[in-house]
C-alpha positions in Angstrom: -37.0 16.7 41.8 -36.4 13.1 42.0 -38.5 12.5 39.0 -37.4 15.3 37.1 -33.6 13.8 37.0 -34.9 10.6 36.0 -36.5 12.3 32.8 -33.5 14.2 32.3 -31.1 10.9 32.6 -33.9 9.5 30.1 -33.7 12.5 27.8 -29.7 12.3 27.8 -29.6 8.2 27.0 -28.9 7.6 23.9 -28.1 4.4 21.3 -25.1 4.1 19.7 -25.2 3.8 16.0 -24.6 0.3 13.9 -20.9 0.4 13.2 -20.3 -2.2 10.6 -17.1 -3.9 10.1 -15.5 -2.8 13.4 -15.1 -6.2 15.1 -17.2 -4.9 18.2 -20.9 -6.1 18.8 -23.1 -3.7 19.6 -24.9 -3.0 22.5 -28.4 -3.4 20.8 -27.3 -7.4 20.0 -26.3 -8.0 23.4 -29.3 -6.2 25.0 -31.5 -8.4 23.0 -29.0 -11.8 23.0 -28.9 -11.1 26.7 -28.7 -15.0 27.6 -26.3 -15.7 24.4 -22.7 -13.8 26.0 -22.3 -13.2 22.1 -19.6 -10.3 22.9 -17.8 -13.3 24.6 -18.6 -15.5 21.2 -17.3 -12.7 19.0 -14.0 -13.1 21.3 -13.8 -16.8 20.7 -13.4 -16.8 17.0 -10.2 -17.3 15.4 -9.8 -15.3 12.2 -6.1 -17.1 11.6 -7.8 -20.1 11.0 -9.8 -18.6 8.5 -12.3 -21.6 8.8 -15.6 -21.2 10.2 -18.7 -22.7 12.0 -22.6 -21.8 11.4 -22.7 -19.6 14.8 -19.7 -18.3 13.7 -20.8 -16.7 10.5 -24.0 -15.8 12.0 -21.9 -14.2 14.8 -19.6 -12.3 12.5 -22.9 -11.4 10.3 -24.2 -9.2 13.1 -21.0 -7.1 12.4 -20.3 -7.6 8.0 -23.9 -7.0 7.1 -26.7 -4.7 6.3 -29.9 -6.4 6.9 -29.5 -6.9 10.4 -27.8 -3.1 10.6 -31.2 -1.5 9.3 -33.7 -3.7 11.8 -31.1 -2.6 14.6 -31.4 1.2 13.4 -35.1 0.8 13.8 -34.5 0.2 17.5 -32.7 3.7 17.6 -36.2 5.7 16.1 -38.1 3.3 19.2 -35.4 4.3 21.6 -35.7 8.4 20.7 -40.0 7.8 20.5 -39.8 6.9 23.8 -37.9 10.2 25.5 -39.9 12.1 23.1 -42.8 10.9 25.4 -41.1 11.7 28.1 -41.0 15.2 27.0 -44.4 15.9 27.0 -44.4 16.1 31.2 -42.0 18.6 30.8 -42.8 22.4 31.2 -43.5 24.4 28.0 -41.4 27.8 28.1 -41.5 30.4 24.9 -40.7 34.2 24.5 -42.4 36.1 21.7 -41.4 39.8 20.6 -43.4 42.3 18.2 -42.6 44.7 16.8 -45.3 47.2 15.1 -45.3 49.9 12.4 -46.2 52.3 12.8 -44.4 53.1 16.1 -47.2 55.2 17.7 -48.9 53.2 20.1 -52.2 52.1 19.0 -54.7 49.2 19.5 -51.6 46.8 19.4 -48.7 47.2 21.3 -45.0 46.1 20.6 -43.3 44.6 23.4 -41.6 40.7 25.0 -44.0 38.5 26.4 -42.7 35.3 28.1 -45.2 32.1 28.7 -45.1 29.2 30.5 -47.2 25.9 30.4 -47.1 22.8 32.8 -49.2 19.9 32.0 -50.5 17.9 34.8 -53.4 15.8 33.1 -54.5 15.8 29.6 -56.5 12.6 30.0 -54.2 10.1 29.9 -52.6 11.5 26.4 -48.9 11.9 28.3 -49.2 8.6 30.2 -50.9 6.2 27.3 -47.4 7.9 25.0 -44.8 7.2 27.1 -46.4 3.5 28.0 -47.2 3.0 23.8 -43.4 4.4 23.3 -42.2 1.7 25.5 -43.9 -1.2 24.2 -43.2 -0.3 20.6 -39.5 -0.1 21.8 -39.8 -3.6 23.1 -41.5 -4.7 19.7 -38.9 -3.7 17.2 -36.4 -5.7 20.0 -38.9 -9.1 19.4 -38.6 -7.8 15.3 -35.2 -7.7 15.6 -35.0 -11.3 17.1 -37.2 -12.7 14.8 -35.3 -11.5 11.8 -32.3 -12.4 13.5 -33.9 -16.0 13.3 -34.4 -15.9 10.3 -31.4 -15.0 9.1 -29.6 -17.5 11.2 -31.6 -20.0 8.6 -30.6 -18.2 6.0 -26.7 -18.4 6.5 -26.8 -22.6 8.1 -29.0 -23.1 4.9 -26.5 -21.6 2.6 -23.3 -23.1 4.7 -25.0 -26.6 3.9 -25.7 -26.1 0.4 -22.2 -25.2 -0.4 -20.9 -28.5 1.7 -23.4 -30.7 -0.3 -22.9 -28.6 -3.7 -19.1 -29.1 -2.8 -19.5 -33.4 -1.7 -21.5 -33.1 -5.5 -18.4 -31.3 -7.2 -15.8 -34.1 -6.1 -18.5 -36.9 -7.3 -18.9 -35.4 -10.5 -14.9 -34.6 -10.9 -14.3 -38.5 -10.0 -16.8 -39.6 -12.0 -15.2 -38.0 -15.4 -12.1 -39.4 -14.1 -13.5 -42.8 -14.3 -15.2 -42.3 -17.5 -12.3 -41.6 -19.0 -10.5 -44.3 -17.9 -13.1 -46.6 -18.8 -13.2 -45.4 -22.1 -9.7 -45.6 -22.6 -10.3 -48.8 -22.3 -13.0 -49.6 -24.2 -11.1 -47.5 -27.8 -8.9 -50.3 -27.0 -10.9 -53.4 -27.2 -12.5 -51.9 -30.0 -9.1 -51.6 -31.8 -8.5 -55.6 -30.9 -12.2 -56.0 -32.3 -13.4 -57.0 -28.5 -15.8 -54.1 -28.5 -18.7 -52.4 -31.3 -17.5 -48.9 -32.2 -20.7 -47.8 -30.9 -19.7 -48.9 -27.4 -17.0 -46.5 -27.4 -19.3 -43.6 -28.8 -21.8 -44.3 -25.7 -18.9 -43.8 -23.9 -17.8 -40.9 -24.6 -21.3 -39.3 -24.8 -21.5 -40.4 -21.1 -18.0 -38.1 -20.8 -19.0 -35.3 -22.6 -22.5 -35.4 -19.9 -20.4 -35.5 -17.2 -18.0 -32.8 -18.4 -20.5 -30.6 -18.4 -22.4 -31.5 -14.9 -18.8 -30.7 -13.2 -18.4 -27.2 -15.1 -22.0 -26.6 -13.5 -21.5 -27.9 -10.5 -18.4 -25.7 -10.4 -20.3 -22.9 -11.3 -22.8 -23.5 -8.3 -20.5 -23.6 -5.9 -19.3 -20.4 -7.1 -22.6 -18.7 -6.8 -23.0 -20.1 -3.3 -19.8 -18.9 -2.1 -20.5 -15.5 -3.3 -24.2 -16.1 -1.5 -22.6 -16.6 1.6 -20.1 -13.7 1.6 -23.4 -11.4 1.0 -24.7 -13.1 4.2 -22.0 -12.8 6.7 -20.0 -9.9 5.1 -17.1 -12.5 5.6 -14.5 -11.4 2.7 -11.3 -13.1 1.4 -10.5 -16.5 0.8 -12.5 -19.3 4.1 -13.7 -22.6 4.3 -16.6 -23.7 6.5 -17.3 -26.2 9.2 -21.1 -27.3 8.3 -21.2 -29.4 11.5 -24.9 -28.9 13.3 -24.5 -31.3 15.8 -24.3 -27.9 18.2 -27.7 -27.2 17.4 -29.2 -30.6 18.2 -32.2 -30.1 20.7 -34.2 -33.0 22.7 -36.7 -34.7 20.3 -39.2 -36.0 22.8 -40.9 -32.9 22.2 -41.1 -32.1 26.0 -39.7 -29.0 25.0 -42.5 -28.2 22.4 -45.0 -27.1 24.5 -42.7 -23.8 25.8 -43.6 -21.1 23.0 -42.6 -18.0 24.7 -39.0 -18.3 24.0 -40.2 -17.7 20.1 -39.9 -13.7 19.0 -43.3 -14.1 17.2 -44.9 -15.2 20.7 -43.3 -12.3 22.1 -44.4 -9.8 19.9 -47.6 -11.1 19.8 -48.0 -11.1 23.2 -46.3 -7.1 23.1 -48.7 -6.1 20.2 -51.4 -6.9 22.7 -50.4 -4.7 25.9 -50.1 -2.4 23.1 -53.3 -2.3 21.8 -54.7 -2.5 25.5 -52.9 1.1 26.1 -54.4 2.4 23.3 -57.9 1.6 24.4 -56.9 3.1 28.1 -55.8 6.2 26.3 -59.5 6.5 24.0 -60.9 6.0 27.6 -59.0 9.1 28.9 -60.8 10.9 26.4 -63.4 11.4 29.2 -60.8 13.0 31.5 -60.1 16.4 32.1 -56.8 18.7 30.8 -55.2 20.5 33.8 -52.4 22.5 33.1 -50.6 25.1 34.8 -50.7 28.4 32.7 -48.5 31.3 33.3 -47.4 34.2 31.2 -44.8 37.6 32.2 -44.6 41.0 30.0 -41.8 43.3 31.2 -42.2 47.1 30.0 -40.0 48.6 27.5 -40.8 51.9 27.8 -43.2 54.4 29.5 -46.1 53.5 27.9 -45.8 50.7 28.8 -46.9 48.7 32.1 -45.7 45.5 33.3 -48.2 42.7 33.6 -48.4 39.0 34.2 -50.6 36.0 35.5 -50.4 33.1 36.4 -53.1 30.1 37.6 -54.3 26.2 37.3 -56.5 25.6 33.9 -59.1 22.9 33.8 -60.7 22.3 30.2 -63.4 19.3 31.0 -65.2 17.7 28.0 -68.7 17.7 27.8 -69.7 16.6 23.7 -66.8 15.8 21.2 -69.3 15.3 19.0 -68.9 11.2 19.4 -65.7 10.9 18.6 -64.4 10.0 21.8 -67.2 7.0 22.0 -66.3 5.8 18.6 -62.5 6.3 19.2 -62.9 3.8 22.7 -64.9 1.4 19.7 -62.0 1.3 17.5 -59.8 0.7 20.2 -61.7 -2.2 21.5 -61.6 -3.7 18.3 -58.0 -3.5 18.0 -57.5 -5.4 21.2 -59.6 -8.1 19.7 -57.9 -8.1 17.0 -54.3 -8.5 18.9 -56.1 -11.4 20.8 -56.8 -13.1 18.1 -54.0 -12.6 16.1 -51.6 -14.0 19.7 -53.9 -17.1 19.3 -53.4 -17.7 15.7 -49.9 -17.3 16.0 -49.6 -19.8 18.9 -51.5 -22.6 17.0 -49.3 -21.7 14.1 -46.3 -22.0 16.3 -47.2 -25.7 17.7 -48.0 -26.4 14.2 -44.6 -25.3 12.8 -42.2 -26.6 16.1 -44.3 -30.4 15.0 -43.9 -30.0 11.6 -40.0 -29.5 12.5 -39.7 -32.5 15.1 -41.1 -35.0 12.4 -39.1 -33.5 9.8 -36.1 -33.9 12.0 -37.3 -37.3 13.0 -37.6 -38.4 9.3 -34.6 -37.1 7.9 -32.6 -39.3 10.0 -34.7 -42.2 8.9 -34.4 -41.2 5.3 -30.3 -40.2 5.6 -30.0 -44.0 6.9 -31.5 -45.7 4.3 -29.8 -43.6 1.1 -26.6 -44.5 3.2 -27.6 -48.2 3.1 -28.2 -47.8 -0.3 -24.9 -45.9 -1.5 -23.1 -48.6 0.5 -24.9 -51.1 -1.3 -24.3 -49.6 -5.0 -20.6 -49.2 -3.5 -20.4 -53.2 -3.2 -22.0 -53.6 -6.4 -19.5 -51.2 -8.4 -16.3 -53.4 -6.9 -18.5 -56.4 -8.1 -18.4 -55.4 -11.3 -14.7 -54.9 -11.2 -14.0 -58.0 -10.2 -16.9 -59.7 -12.6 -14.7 -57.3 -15.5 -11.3 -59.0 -14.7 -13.0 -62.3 -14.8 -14.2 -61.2 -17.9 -17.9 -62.3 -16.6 -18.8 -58.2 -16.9 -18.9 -55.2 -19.8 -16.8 -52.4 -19.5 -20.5 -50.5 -20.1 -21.6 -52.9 -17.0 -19.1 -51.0 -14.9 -20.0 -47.4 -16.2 -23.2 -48.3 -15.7 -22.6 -49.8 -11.6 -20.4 -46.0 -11.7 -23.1 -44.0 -12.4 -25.8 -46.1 -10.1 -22.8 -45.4 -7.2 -22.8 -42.0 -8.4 -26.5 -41.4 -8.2 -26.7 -43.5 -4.6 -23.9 -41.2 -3.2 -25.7 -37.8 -4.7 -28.9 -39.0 -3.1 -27.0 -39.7 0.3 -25.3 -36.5 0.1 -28.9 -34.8 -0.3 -30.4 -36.4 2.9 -27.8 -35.7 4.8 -28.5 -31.9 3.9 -32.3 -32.5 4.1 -31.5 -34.3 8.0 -29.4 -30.7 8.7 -31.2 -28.1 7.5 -34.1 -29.6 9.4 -32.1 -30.1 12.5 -31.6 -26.2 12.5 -35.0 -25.4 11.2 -36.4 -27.7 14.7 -34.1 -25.9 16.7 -35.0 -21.9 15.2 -39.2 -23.0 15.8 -38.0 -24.0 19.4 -36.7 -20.1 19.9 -33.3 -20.8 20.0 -30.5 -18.6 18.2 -27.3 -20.1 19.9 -26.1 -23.8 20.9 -24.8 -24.1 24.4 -22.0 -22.4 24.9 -18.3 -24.5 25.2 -17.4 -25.0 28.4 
């Protein structure tokens, strides 16, 4: 009895839908972000504010968007596998009626006939399901997360590209603001003879160039706003807060050497057991089907007699013609296969968690020395300036110190990206999908 309620409570569980757009998380996040309290996360954020953080968008992204909606629904297909293997320890009950024409009685006979079937071993068919049903349920969680990973990247990535596309937009915008200034000036030393016409037309070339970079920057950041709505789901008009100091992680690498946090590890690790059940199951091939049989035919008429029977059925296998052999070889293979497949994606794991560390690591040294030089091209520029007062310096010296600031600034801009992105890409190949919560 007690078992028979706990297939019955199994048969009656059931997962909710994705509902999109409803400000709830579901219960298929949280049973997989377990250690992450994202219900609590979703709480935390202010939508007044209407300015958001990487974890934030990724948060509200579990709720705005598809992609992550259709690897969740694949969870629900696991989840109704798996009481679909429970059902096949349950009794099989049918009724069948006939009816005959003619209507004289003859070799066959009209009637009801009610059967019943209980299986109790069909080699380890029922047990290798329900166990298989399981672990594939457990693999599309470890999908899930890895996508989830994934996409994580996919929305820091595109919340620092529209920050540094954005720090590029306001260079470019102050740079045509110089240049024309500057070339103001220079149409006006021309007119007094102090400068070649030529000067001014290299000028305003340089405008024109510039002019255009800020209409396609402009357009950029554009595109990569629109990007990021598709990624989050996050509609209306919102601003961003690209800080990734949340995400930093210890760069000793003492935490390197623990994979299993990492989905891929997981699954790999999953597959395995999987494909170690299967080979179970071929060797229950060798086993014998009991099953209780049992079948009851009332009489409808005189003619008619009542009959039923009832008894244990044992169906042992003696020559399958090889295939249970070759089915046990197949299945052997496949664990192999698994085993190697959990080793290749462990090396490829260390591999990718140390090609993230030094990236990390040489970022930082990279974003320091484009800052060094965008201060030094800064010093230079007001050099210039000065030297133009003095009258010691062109007016095309000082474009020219501009767009060298420019360029040193742009460059900047980009390793500071380049030292972000790889600060979140270090802490994704650690296994990570949330910074510690605030306390």
């Amino acid at each position: 009895m007690r078992y028979a309620a706990i297939l019955l409570i199994a048969l009656h569980c059931r997962s909710a839908p994705v509902t999109l757009g409803d400000n709830k998380i579901e219960p298929v996040y949280e049973q997989i972000l377990r250690e992450s309290s994202v219900k609590k996360r979703l709480a935390d954020i202010d939508f007044n504010a209407r300015n958001f953080t990487i974890e934030e968008l990724f948060v509200l992204s579990l709720d705005r968007t598809e992609q992550l909606a259709i690897a969740a629904e694949r969870t629900t297909i696991a989840d109704a596998t798996v009481r679909r293997s429970y059902g096949a320890w349950l009794p099989r009950l049918s009724v069948t009626a006939a009816q005959y024409a003619p209507l004289t009685p003859g070799f066959v006979v009209p009637g009801v006939r009610f059967t019943a079937r209980q299986n109790i071993m069909t080699g380890l068919t029922e047990y290798g399901n329900v166990v298989g049903a399981r672990l594939t349920r457990v693999a599309e969680e470890q999908n899930l997360r890895a996508e989830m990973s994934a996409h994580l990247l996919n929305v820091a990535d595109a919340v620092l590209q529209l920050k540094l596309n954005h720090e590029l937009t306001e260079q470019t915008a102050e740079a045509v603001r110089l240049t024309q200034s500057n070339l103001a000036e220079i149409r006006r030393r021309v007119s007094i003879g102090r400068n070649k016409r030529g000067d001014a037309l290299k000028a305003e070339a340089r405008l024109r160039q510039k002019q255009a970079d800020l209409l396609a920057a402009e357009e950029r950041e554009a595109q990569l706003k629109r990007y990021l709505v598709f990624l989050t789901g996050v509609l209306g008009e919102f601003s961003v807060n690209a800080d990734t100091a949340p995400f930093t992680r210890d760069l000793t690498g003492k935490e390197e050497a623990d994979i299993s946090r990492r989905a891929d590890i997981a699954l790999g690790k999953t597959m395995l057991d999987l494909r170690k059940n299967e080979l179970l199951a071929a060797h229950g091939g060798h086993l014998p089907n009991i099953y209780l049989d049992g079948s009851y035919r009332p009489a409808l008429d005189a003619s008619q007699t009542t009959s039923y029977f009832g008894g244990v059925v044992a169906e042992v296998p003696f020559f399958q013609g090889g295939q249970v052999v070759e089915n046990q070889n197949i299945a052997a293979s496949r664990v192999r296969q698994a085993e190697l497949e959990l080793k290749r994606a462990e090396r490829k794991a260390r591999t990718e968690l140390e090609d993230a560390r030094e990236a990390y690591l040489k970022a930082a040294g990279e974003r320091t020395a484009y800052t060094e030089s965008a201060d030094a091209a800064e010093k230079n520029y007001r050099a210039q300036l000065s030297d133009l007062r003095l009258s010691l310096a062109t007016t095309l010296d000082v474009i020219q110190a501009m767009e060298d600031l420019q360029l040193a600034r742009a460059s900047r801009a980009s390793a500071e990206y380049r030292e972000a992105i790889a600060r979140m890409r270090y802490f994704v190949a650690l296994g990570f999908l949330f910074p510690e919560p605030k306390r």
